[in-house]
C-alpha positions in Angstrom: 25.7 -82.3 -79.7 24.9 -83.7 -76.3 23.3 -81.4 -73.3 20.3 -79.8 -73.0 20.7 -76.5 -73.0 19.9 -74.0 -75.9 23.0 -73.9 -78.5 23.7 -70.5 -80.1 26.2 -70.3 -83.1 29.3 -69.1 -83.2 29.6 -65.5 -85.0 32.9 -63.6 -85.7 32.0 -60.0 -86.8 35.3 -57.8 -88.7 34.8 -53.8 -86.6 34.4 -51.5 -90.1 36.8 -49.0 -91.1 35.0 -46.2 -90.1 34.7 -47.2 -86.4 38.6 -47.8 -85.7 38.9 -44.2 -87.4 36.6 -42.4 -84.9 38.1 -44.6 -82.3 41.3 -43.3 -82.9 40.6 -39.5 -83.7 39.0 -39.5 -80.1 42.1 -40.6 -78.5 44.4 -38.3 -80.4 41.9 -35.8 -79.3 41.8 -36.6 -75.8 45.8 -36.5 -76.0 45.6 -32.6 -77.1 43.5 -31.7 -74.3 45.6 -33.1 -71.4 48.8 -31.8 -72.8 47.5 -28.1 -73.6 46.0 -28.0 -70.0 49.1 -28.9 -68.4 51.4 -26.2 -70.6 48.8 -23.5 -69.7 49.8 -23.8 -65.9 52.3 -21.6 -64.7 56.1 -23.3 -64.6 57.0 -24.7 -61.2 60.5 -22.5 -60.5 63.3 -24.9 -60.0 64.1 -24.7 -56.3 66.7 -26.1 -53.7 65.6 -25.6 -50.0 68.2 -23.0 -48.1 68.5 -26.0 -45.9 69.5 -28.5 -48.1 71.6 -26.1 -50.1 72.8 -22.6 -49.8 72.9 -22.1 -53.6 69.7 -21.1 -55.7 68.7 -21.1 -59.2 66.3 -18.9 -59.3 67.5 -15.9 -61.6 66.8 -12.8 -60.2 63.6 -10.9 -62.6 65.0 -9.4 -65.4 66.0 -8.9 -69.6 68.0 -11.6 -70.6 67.8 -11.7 -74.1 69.1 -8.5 -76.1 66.4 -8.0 -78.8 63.9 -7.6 -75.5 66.0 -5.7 -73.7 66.8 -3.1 -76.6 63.1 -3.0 -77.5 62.1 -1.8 -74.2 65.1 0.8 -73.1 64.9 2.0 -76.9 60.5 2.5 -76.7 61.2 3.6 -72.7 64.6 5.3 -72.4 65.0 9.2 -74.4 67.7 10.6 -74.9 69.6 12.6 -72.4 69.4 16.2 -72.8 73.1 17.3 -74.5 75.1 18.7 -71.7 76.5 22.4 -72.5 79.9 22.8 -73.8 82.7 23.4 -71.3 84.0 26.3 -73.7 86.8 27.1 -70.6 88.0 23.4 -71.2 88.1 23.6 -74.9 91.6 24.4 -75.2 94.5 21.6 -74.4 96.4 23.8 -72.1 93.3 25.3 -70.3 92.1 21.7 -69.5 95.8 20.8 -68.4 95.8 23.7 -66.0 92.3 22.3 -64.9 93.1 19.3 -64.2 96.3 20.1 -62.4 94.2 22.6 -59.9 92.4 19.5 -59.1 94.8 16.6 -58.4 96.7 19.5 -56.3 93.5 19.9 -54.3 93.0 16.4 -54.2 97.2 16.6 -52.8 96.6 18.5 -50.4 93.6 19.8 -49.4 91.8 16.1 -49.1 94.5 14.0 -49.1 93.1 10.1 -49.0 96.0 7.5 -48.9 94.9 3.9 -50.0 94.8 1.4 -47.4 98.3 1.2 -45.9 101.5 -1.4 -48.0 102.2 -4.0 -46.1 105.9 -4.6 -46.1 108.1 -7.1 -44.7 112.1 -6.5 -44.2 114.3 -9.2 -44.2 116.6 -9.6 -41.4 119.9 -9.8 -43.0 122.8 -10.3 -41.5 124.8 -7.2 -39.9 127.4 -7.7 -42.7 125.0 -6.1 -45.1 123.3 -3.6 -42.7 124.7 -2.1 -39.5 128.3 -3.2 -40.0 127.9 -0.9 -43.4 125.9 1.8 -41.4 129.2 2.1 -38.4 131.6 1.7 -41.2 130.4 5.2 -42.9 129.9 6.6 -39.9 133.4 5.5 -38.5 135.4 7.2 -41.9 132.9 9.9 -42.3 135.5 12.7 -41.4 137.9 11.8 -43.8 137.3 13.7 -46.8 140.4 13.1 -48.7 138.6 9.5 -50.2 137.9 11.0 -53.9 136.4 9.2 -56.6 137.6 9.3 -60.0 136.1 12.4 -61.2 137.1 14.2 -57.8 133.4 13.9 -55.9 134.4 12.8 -52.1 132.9 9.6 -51.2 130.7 9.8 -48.3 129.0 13.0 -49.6 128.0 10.8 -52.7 126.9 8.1 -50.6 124.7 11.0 -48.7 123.3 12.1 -51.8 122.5 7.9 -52.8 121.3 7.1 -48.7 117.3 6.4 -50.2 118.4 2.6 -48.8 118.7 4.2 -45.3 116.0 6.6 -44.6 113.2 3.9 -46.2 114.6 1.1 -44.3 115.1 3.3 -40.8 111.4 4.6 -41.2 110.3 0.9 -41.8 111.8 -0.7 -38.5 111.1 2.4 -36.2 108.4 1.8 -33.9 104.8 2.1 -35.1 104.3 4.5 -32.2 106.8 6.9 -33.6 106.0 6.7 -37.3 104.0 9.3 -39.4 103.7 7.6 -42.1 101.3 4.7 -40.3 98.5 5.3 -42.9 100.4 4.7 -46.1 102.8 1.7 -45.5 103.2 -0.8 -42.1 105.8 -3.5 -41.2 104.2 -6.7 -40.7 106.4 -9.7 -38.8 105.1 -12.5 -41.2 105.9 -13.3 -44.7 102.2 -14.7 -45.8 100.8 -11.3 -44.6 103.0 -9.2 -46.7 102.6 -7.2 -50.0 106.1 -6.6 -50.8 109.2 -7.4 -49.2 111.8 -4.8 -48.4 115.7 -5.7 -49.1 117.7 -3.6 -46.4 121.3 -4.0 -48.0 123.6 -0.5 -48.2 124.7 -1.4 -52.2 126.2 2.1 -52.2 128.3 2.5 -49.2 129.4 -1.4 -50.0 131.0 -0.3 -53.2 132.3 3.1 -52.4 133.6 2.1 -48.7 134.7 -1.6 -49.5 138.0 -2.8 -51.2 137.3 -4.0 -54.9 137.0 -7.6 -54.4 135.7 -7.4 -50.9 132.8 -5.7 -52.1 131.9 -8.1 -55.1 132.2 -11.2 -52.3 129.6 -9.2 -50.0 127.3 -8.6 -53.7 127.5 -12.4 -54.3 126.7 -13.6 -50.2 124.2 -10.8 -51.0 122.3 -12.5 -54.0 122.2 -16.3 -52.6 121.0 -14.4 -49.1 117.9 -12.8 -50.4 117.5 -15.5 -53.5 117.3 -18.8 -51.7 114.1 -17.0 -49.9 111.0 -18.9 -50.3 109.2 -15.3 -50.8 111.5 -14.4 -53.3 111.4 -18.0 -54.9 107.5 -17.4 -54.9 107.4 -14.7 -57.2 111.0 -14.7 -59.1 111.7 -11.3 -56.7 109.1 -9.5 -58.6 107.6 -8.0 -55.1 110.8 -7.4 -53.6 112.3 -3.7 -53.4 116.3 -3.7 -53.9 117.4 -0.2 -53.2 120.5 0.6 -55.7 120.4 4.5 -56.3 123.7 4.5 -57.2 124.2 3.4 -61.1 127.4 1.8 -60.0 126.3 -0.4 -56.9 125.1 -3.9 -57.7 126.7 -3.6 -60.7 127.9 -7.0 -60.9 125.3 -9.0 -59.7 122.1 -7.2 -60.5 121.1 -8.5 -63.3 119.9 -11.8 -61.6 117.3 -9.6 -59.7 116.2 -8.0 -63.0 112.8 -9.0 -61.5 112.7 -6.8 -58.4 111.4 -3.6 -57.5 114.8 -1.3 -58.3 114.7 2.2 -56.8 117.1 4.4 -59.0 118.1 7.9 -59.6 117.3 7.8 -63.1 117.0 5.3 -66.1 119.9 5.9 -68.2 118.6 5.2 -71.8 122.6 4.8 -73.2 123.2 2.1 -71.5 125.9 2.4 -70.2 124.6 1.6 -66.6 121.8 -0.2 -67.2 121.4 -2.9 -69.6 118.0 -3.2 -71.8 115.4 -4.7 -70.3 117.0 -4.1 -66.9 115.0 -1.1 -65.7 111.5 0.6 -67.3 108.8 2.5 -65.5 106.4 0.4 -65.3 108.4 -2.1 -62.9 110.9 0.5 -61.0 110.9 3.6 -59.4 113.0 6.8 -59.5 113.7 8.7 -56.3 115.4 11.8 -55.9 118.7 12.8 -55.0 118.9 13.6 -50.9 119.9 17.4 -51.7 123.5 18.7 -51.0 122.7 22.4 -49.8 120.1 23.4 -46.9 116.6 23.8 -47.2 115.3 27.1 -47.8 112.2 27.6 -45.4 109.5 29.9 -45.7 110.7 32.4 -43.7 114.6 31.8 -45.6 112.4 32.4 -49.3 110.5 35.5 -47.6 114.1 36.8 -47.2 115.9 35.9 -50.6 113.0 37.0 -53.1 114.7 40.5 -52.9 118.1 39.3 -53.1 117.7 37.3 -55.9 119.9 39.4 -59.0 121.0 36.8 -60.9 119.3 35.6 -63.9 121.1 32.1 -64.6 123.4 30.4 -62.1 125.3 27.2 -62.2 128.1 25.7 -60.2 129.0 22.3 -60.5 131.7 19.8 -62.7 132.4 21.2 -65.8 133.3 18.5 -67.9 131.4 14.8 -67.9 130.7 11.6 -69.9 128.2 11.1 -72.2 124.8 12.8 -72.1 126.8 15.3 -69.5 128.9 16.3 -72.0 126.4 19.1 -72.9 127.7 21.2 -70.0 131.1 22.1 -71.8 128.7 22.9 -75.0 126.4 25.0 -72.3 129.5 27.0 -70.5 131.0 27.7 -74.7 127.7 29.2 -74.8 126.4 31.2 -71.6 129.6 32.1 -70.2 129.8 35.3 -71.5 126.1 36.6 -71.2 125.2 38.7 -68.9 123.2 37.9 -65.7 125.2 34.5 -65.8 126.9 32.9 -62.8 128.4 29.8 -64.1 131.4 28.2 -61.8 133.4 25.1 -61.2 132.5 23.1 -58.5 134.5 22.1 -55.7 134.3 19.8 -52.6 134.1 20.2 -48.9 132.1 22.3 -46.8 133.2 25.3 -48.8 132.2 24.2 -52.1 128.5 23.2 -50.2 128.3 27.2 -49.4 128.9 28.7 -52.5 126.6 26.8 -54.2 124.1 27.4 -51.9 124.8 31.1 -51.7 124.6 31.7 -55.5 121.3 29.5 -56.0 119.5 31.6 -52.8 120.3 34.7 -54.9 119.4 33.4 -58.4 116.2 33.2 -60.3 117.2 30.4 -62.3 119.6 27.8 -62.2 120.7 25.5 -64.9 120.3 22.4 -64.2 122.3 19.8 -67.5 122.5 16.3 -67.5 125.7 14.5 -65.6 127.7 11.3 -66.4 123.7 10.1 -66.1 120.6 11.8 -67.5 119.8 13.1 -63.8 122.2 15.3 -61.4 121.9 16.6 -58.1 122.0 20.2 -59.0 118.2 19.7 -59.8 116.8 19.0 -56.1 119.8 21.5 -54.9 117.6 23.9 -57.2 114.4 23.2 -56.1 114.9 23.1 -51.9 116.9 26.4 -52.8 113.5 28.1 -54.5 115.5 28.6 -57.5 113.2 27.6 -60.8 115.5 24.4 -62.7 116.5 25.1 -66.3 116.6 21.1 -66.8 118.5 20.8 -70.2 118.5 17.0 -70.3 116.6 15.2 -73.0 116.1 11.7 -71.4 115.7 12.7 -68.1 113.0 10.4 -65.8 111.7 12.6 -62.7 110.6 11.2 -59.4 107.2 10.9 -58.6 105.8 12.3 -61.4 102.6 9.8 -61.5 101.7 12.8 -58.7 103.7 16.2 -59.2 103.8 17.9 -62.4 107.1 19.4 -63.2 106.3 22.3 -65.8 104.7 24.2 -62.8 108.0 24.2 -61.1 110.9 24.2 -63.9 111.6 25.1 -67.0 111.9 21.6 -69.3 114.3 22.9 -72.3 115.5 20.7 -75.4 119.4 20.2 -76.5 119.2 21.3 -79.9 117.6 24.9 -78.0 119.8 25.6 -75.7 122.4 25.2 -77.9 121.3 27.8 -80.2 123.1 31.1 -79.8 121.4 33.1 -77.7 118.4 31.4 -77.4 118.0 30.2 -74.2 118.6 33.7 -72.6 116.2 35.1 -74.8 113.7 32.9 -73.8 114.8 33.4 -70.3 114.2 37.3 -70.5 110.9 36.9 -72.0 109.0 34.9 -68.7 106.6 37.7 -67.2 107.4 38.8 -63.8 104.2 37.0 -62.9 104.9 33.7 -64.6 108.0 34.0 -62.6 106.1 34.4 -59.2 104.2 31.1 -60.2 107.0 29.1 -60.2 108.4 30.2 -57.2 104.9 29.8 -55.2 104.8 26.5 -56.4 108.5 25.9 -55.6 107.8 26.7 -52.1 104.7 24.1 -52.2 106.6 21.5 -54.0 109.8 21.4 -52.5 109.1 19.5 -49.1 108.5 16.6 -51.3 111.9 16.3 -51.7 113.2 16.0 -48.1 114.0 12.9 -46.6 113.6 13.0 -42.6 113.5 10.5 -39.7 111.0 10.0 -38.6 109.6 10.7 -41.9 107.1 13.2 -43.1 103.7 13.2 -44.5 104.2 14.5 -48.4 107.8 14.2 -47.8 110.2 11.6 -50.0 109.3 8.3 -48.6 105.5 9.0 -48.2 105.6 9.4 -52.2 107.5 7.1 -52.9 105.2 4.4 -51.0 102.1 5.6 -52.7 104.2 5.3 -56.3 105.2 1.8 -55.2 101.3 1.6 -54.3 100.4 2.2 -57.8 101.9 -0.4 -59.0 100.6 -3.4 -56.6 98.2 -4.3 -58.8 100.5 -5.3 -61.5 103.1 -6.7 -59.5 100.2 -9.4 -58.5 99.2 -9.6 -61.7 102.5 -10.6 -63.2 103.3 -12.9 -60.4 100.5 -14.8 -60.7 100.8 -15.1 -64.7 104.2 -16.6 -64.4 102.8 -19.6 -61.8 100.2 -20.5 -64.2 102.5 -19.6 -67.5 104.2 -22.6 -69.5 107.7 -22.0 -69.2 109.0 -21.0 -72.2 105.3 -21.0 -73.9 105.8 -17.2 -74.3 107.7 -14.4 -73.1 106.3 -12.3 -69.7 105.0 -9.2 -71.2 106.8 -5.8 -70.0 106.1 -2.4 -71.1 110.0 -1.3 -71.5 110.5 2.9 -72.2 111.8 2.6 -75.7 112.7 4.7 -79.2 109.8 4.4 -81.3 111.1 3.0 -84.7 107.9 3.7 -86.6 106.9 7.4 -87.6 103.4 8.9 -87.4 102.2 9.9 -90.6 101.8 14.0 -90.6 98.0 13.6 -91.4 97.8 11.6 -88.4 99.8 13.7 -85.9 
């Protein structure tokens, strides 16, 4: 080879098997060390800068995991010490007595309304309001307009006139109206809860010629249904006053959906059809009463004067479930301490009856061509504890008063027994009786309409029943947007005969 320089040899050396193995165990090594170091440091919390982003996600300290949770409340936590036994409360009836003392303190001692309705009422046309308002008051005097069964019109459309004193509260003045805290009018439709329908159904029907009055129900119906409010919700927060089972009759059933104020249910059907009217969606509202109200000073006076035992005057003969009154007068006609008379009309009729129920301790109160009558809020404004012999009977406002501490609730099949029903009459302590006729006196202002009206009276309970029921009203609305149609029926809970029976060992 030429150059000069010193040559050295070319040498390739093979690294033994040993050396890559040490080589390799000191990297896997080395690995181990910088991962454990960096899981020993504490978690950097995942943050977002308030600035950059309201939202955190920083969970707030606390158990999320059961098994953790348990462990410490169960190693932590002992056991309450057992509370006493209410031994007063034991007993069904003593508890029902307790808790009737309170929600009647609650009533009226610290009364708290929830946070006021807020109702809008359609403008309608004068056709369906004042025209029907001057048109009553025009042929009021003439008392010789009978209906079928001999009743005179316009004191049956008096006893039905819930549609005037809820809608003449309503548009009074804020200024004038008591009733500020429990429901307002408000002028726009988007700031409403429910939406008042001011149409006179009953004075239409009773006042109107046949076929007049079934024109003025249709122009009715494609009034208040081409609403968008009422196209919103299918009419289900709309209140349609129809007290009377006959008014609306023909039309009605296309605003099955609405808020129906009635004077009872009828379970025969022979006003109502099924599926029409339940509790959970309506509302019953008494009768405005036919006799005077008996005052404090009026029951101070008649407590002596009251001789009587039983008293009933009123249409002896009716349909259906009223039918029970010819069965009752077969009966109690002939015992003694009974006062049982036919009814008549007029201003004369009016004083009798309120004569003999200011000087009775009871009055009988049966069932009419409809499972409710009149005769019981004539009763009750009269002090005069209601003998209510009327099997499906609904009462007003009973989500608030409770109706065994101011009448006597008596089956059918009991009063019909011979004898019975003055037996069990006679056998009410004097003192049992003077509870019932204290709580009369409390009671009955609750059934008084007024203008303006009253705190406690008819339409302040009526509002906070309709309040009660808000909640579901939204609720039902806002399933049927979102519902399929057709997917599944709208679920109701309808009043109906059970057709299963509870076993005995279950009862």
């Amino acid at each position: 080879m030429a150059g000069g320089g010193r040559q050295y040899p070319l040498k390739i050396t093979t690294r033994s098997p040993i050396f890559i193995f040490t080589l390799a165990f000191l990297a896997l090594f080395l690995l181990y060390f910088i991962f454990s170091s960096h899981s020993s440091q504490p978690p950097v919390p995942l943050t977002i800068h308030p600035a950059q982003n309201p939202t955190t996600f920083n969970l707030p300290k606390a158990d999320y995991s059961f098994v953790v949770s348990l462990e410490k409340f169960l190693t932590t936590k002992s056991p309450p010490p057992s509370e006493p036994d209410d031994t007063d409360l034991q007993d069904v009836s003593n508890l029902d007595d307790s808790v009737w003392i309170a929600e009647t303190r609650r009533l009226y001692d610290h009364p708290s309304p929830p946070p006021p309705l807020r109702v809008y009422v359609y403008q309608m046309p004068s056709r369906f309001t004042y025209d029907l308002l001057w048109l009553f008051r025009n042929t009021y005097r003439d008392t010789s307009n009978l209906t079928s069964n001999g009743s005179p019109v316009h004191r049956l459309i008096e006893q039905h006139s819930i549609d005037y004193w809820l809608w003449a509260d309503l548009i009074a003045p804020q200024s004038e109206r008591l009733l500020r805290n429990v429901v307002v009018r408000v002028h726009r439709q988007e700031e409403a809860d429910l939406f008042y329908i001011p149409f006179f159904t009953t004075i239409s029907f009773f006042l109107l010629e046949k076929q007049h009055c079934k024109a003025l129900y249709r122009e009715a119906l494609k009034w208040v249904t081409d609403q968008p409010a009422w196209k919103r919700s299918e009419g289900r927060d709309h209140i349609l006053p129809v007290h009377h089972p006959w008014s609306f009759k023909s039309v009605r059933r296309y605003m099955k959906n609405a808020i129906w104020l009635l004077p009872d249910m009828d379970s025969t059907g022979n006003w109502y059809k099924p599926g029409q009217v339940y509790l959970e969606k309506d509302l019953i509202l008494p009768y405005v009463p036919n006799v005077d109200f008996c005052d404090s000073k009026c029951f101070s006076e008649t407590q002596s004067k009251r001789t009587t035992l039983l008293f009933f005057r009123g249409r002896l003969k009716r349909n259906a479930g009223g039918k029970i009154r010819a069965k009752l007068v077969t009966e109690l006609s002939s015992a003694e301490g009974v006062v049982i008379e036919e009814g008549t009309a007029g201003e004369g009729g009016k004083a009798a009856a309120q004569s003999g129920m200011r000087k009775s301790v009871y009055c009988l109160s049966p069932a009419g061509d409809t499972p409710s009558s009149a005769r019981l809020f004539d009763a009750i404004v009269s002090g005069c504890i209601p003998v209510i012999v009327s099997d499906e009977l609904e009462l007003p406002f009973e989500g608030i008063l409770d109706y065994r501490k101011i009448a006597l609730l008596v089956s059918s099949a009991d009063a019909l027994q011979p004898g019975w029903l003055i037996s069990f009459l006679r056998s009410i302590s004097p003192s049992q009786v003077r509870e019932f006729q204290s709580n009369l006196a409390k009671y009955s202002r609750h059934f008084l309409y007024s203008h303006p009206a009253q705190p406690l009276g008819a339409e302040d309970l009526a509002w906070r029943m309709i309040a009660g029921k808000l909640v579901n009203i939204k609720l039902h609305i806002r399933r049927s947007q979102r519902v399929v149609k057709d997917s599944r029926s709208l679920c109701t809970c309808e009043c109906r005969r059970p057709n299963i029976t509870m076993p005995s060992s279950l009862a």
